[in-house]
N, C-alpha and C positions, 0 to 999 in steps of 0.2 A: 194448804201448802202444796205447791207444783212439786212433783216430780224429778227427779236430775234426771237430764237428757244427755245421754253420753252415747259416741262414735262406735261403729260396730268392732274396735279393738279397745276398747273399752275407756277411752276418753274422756272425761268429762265436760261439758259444753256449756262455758259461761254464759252471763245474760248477756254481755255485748258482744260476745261470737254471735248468739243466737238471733240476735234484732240486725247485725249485719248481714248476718243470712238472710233473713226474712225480706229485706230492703234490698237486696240484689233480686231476690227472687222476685218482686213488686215491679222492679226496674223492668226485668225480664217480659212480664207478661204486658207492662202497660207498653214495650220498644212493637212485639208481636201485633198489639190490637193497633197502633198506628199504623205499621203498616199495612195490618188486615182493611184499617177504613179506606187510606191511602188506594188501593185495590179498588177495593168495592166501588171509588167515586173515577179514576183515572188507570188507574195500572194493567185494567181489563183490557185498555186499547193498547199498551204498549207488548202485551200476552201475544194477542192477536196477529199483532205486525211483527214480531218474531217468527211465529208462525210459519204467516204467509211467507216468510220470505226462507226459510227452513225446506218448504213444497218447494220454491221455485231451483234453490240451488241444487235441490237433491234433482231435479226436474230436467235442471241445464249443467249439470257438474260437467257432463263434457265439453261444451262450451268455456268451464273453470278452471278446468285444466290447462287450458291450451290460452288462457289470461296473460300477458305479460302487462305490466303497466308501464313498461318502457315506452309501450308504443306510444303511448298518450303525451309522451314528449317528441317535437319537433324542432330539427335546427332553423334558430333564428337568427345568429348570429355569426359572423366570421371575422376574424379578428387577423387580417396579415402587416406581418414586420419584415422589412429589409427586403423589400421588393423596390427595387431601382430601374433595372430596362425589363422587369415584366410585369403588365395590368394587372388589376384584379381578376380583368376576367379568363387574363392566362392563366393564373394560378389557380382558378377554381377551377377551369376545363381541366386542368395537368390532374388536378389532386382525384377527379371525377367524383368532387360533390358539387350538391346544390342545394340552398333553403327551400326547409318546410319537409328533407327526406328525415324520418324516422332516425331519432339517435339510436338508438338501439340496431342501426344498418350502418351506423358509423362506428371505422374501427380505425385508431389511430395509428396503430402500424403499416395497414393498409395503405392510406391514404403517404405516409410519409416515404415507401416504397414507390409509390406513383408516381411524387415529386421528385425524389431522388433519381428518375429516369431524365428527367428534364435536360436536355445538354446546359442550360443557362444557370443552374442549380449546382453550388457546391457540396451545401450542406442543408440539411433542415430538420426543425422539428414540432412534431404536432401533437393539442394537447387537449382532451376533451374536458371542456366546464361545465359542472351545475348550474344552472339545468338545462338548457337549451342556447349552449357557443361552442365553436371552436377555435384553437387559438394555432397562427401557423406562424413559424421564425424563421429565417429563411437567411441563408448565406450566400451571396449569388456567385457567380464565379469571375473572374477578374481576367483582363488581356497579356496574356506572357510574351507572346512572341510575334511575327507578321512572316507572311508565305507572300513574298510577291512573283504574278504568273503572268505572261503576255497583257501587261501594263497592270492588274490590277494587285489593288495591297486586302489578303484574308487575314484576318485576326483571328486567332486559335489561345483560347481559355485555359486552364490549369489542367483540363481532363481532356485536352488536345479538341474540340470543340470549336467551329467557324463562331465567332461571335459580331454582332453589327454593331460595330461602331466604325466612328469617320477616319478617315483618312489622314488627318493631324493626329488621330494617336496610335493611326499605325506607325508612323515614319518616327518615334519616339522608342517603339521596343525593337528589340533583336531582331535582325530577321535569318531566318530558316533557307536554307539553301531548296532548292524546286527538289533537286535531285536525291534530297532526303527526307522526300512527304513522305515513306511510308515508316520512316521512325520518329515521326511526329509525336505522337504519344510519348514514348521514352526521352525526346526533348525539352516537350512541356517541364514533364517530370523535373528534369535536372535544373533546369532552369526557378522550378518553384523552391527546390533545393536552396540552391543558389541564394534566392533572392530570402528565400527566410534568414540563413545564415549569415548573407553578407550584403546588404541594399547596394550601397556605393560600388560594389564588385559589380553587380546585377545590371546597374546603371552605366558601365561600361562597357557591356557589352555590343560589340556594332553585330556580327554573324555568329552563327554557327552550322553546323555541317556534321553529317556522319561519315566519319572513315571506314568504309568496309576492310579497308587493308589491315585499318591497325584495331577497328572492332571496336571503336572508341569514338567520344564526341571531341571534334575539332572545333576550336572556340579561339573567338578574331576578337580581339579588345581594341579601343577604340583610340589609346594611343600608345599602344607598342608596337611595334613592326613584327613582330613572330605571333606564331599561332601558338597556341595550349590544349593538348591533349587530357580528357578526364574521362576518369572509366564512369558510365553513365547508369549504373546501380550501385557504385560504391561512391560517391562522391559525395564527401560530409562535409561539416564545419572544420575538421583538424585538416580536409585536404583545401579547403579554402583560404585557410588562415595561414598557411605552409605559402600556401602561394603570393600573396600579400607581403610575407616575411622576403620571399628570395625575391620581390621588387625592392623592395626598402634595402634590403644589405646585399642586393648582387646587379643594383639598376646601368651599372657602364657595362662588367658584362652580357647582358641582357642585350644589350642594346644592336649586339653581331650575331644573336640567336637568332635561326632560322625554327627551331621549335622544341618548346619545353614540356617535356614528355612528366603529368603527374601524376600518371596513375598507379605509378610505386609509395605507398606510403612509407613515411618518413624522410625519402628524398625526391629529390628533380631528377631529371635527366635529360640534357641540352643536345638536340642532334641538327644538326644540317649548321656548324659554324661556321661563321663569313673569316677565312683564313685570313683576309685582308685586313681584319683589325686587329693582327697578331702580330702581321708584320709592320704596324704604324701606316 
């Protein structure tokens, strides 16, 4: 008769604990000798080339340091939208890349600063893809107004900007008085105002002009007889739609106005009246 074999707190160790144990134990030694033979026929070569290659990185770690694996990707791709009068190969000179440079030297802030330099550019944006594209969007800038100079018609953009287009769509926008190119910019401006807030308004306009006197944009519509003064940083939608209201409910008086002063908000202010349609 065997023995009781009991745990060193004093336990006692049935037979089928004990053959369980025995049989994990079996498991144990015979998982070891597989892998020992395993070894013995093949695993000595894979020992080796660990090794070897252990020497080489401790050998060149400085070389592994200075590893990026970015570089191993190259742009191949360029993906542009909403390019209308500028080539492909404008936008890639503007943005100053080109395929096959390193993405990892492409930086999309960078590049969308570059664009955004462009006079013909309103807006853009740039977007780097896995793995190897990039992607550009682009808003180009549009004709607001026309500068006409000893015979010719300049087209000037949203950002005050000459832009090439013909002749037929100059003689369709506003045109800008000679003697007010250097507030061209501040006209654009108003003008792009303007035309977000009210198209049909925008559409009527034949000139405009800078008054130094009154400090304000002077604006010639194409069938009222008076001019319209607007202050040319404040000029919104409440002082557009103001103005619109005093055609519609004030259009016979309107009609003796030598100029309707708006840049008061909440009201007009009518100066220069033809006395003659007072007196009949």
């Amino acid at each position: 008769m065997t023995g009781r074999k009991t745990t060193l707190l004093g336990r006692r160790i049935g037979t089928n604990e004990r053959l369980r144990k025995q049989e994990r134990v079996r498991k144990v030694k015979h998982g070891f000798g597989c892998v020992w033979c395993w070894f013995k026929r093949r695993g000595w070569i894979l020992a080796v080339v660990l090794v070897v290659l252990s020497v080489l990185a401790i050998h060149n770690r400085f070389y592994l340091q200075r590893f990026n694996p970015l570089e191993l990707r190259h742009l191949q791709y360029v993906d542009i939208e909403g390019n209308r009068m500028l080539s492909w190969e404008d936008v890639m000179q503007g943005a100053q890349v080109e395929t096959g440079m390193l993405m990892s030297e492409l930086n999309a802030d960078s590049v969308e600063a570059a664009l955004a330099q462009l006079p013909m550019i309103l807006s853009v944006k740039v977007e780097k893809k896995f793995p190897s594209s990039l992607s550009i969007k682009l808003h180009e800038t549009s004709p607001v107004l026309t500068v006409l100079s000893e015979g010719r018609a300049t087209i000037y953009s949203e950002m005050g900007y000459p832009l090439p287009y013909s002749v037929a769509t100059a003689m369709r926008l506003p045109v800008l008085d000679v003697a007010s190119m250097e507030h061209v910019k501040s006209v654009t401006q108003f003008l792009v105002e303007m035309r977000k807030c009210d198209m049909e308004l925008y559409d009527r306009v034949s000139q405009v002009s800078w008054s130094d006197e009154d400090n304000c944009m002077k604006v010639y519509f194409r069938d009222v007889g008076f001019t319209a003064l607007f202050k040319d940083r404040e000029s919104n939608k409440d002082q557009f739609t103001l103005y619109k209201s005093l055609e519609n409910g004030f259009a016979k008086d309107l009609l003796c106005a030598g100029e309707v002063d708006m840049r008061f908000l909440g009201f007009a202010y009518v100066r220069n009246y033809d006395k003659r349609c007072v007196n009949g």
